[in-house]
C-alpha positions in Angstrom: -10.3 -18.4 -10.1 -6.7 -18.8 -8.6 -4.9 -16.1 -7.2 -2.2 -16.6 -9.7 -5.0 -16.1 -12.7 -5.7 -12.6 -11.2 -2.0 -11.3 -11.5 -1.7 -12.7 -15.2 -4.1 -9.8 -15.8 -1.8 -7.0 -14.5 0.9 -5.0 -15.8 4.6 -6.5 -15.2 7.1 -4.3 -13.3 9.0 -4.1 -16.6 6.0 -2.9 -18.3 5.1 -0.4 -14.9 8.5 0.9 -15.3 8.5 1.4 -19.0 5.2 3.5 -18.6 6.6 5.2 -15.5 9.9 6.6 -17.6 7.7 7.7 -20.2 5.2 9.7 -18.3 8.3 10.9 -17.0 10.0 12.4 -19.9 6.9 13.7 -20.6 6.6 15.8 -18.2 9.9 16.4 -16.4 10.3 19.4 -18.4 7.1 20.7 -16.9 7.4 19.8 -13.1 11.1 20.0 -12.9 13.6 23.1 -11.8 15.4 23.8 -15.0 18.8 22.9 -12.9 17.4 19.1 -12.2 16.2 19.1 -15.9 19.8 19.2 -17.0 21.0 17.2 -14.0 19.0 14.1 -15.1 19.8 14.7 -18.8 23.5 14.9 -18.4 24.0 12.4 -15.9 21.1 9.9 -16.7 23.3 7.7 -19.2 25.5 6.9 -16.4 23.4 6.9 -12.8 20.4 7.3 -14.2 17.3 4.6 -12.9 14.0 3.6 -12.8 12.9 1.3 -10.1 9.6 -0.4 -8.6 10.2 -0.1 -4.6 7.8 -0.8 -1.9 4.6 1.5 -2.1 5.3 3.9 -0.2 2.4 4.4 3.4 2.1 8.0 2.2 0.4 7.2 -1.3 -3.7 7.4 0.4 -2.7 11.0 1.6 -1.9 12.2 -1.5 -4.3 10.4 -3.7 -7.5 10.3 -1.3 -7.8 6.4 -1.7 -6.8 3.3 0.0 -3.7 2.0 -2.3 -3.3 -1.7 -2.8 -0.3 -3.5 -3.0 -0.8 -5.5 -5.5 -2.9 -2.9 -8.0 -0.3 -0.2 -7.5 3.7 0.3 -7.9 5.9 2.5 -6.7 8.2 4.0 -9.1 11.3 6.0 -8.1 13.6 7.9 -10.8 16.4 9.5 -10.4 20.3 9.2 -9.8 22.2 6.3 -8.4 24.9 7.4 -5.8 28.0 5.4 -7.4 29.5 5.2 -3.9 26.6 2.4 -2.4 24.5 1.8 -5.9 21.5 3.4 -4.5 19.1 5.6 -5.8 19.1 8.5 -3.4 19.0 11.9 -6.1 15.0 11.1 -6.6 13.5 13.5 -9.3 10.2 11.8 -9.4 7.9 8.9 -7.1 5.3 7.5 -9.2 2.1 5.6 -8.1 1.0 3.6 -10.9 -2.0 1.2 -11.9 -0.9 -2.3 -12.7 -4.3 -2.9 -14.2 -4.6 -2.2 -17.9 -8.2 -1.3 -17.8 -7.7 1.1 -15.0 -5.1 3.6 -16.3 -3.5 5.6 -13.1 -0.7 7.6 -12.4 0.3 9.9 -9.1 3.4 11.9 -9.3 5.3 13.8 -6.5 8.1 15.6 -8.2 10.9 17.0 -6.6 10.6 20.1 -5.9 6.7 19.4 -4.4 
C-alpha cells in the first residue's frame, strides 16, 4: 500500500474543523466563563475562526499517549486580532482523530 492510500482514509482538515466547531458549540456553554461565552457569540461573525495549526508538543501530557502527526490535528478557536490577522483570543485547543474509525477529541479550554 502507498503512503498516499493511507491518508485517503483520514478525515480532511475541512472535515477536522467542521467536527472541531461543533464539539465546540456543544460544549462552550459548559467549559466556558459566562463573559467568553458572550465574547465569542457577539464577536464570532466578525473575528471569529477555526484553524488546524501544528500539533502542539504538549498534546502526550495531557492525553497520556504519544500523538502522531499525521492521526491527530490541532484545532484552535477563537478571535482573530484584526490588527495582524492572527488568532491570538484562543477559547478552545482541540486534539482531534483524523481517523474515522477511531473517534477522538482532547480539549483545553480557556480558563483550564
Amino acid at each position: 500500500m502507498e503512503n498516499s492510500d493511507l491518508h485517503t482514509a483520514l478525515l480532511s482538515y475541512d472535515d477536522v474543523i467542521e467536527a472541531a466547531y461543533d464539539i465546540f458549540l456543544e460544549m462552550a456553554q459548559d467549559s466556558l466563563e459566562p463573559a467568553d461565552v458572550l465574547l465569542f457569540t457577539a464577536q464570532f461573525d466578525d473575528r471569529g475562526a477555526a484553524e488546524v495549526v501544528e500539533t502542539g508538543a504538549d498534546w502526550p501530557e495531557h492525553v497520556g499517549f504519544p500523538v502522531e502527526d499525521d492521526t491527530y490535528a490541532e484545532v484552535r478557536i477563537g478571535l482573530v486580532n484584526e490588527a495582524n490577522d492572527e488568532l491570538d483570543d484562543i477559547f478552545a485547543r482541540m486534539l482531534i482523530s483524523r481517523d474515522p474509525d477511531n473517534k477522538f477529541c482532547h480539549i483545553l479550554w480557556k480558563r483550564d
